[in-house]
C-alpha positions as CSV (number, residue, x, y, z in Angstrom):
1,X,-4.1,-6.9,-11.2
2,X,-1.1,-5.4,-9.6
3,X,-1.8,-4.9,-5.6
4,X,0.9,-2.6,-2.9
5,X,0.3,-3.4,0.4
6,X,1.7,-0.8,2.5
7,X,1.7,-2.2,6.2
8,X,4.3,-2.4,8.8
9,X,4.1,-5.1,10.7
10,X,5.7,-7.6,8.4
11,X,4.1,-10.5,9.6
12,X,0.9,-9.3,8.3
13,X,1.8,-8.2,5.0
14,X,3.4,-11.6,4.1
15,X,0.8,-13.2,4.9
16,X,-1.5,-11.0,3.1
17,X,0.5,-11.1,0.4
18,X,0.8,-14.5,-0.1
19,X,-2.7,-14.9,0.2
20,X,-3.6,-12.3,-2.7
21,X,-0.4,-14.1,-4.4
22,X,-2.6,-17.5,-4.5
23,X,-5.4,-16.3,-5.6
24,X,-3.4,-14.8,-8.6
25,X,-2.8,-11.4,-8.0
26,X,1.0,-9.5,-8.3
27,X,1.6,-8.1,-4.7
28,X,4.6,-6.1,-3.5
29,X,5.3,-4.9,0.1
30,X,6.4,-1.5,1.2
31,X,7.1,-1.2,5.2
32,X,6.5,2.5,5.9
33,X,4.7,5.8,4.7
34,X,7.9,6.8,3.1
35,X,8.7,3.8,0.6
36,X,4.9,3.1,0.3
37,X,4.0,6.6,-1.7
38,X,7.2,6.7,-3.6
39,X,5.7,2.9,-4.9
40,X,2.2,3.8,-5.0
41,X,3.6,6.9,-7.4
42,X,4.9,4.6,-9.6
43,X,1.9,4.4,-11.8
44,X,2.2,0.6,-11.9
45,X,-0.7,-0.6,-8.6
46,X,-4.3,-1.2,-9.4
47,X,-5.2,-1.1,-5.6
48,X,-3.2,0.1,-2.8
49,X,-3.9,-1.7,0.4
50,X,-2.8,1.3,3.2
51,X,-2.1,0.4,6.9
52,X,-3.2,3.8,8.9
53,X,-0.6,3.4,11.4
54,X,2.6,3.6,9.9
55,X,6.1,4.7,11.2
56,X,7.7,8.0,9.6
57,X,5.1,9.0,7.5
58,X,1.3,8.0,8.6
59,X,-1.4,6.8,6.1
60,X,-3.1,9.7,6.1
61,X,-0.4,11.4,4.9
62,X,0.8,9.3,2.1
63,X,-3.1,9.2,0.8
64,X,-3.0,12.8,1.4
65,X,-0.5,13.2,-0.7
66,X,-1.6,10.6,-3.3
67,X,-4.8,12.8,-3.7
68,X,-2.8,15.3,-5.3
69,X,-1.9,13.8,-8.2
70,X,-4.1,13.7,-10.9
71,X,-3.5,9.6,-11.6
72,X,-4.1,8.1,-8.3
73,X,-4.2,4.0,-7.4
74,X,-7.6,2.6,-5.6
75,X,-6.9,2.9,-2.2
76,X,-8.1,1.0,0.9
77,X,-7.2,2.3,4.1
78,X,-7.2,-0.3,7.2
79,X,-7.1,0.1,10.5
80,X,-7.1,-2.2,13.8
């Protein structure tokens, strides 16, 4: 299973990554809105793991906008 965690503080998403990475999963990190829906578009992701609260374009708006598409990852939105 291939797994995008899209989450801006970095600290975070390395370690969630590298949890997920243990347990056998392919993870990649995208840092913001922007470069997360361009990767989540990709077609490649099983799940994408959203942050709500991202800088430039907000989780909301990147699922949003993943909705549209016909072919759309699992998403999981989180929030603090």
């Amino acid at each position: 299973m291939r797994i995008l965690i899209v989450e801006d503080e970095k600290r975070l998403a390395g370690t969630l990554a590298e949890l997920l990475h243990r347990r056998g999963y392919t993870v990649d990190v995208s840092y913001d809105g922007v470069s997360g829906l361009d990767n989540a578009r990709s077609g490649i992701y099983d799940l994408v793991l959203l942050d709500a609260m991202l800088p430039v374009l907000d989780g909301m708006g990147v699922l949003r906008q993943l909705r549209e598409r016909e072919e759309q990852p699992r998403t999981i939105v989180t929030s603090a």
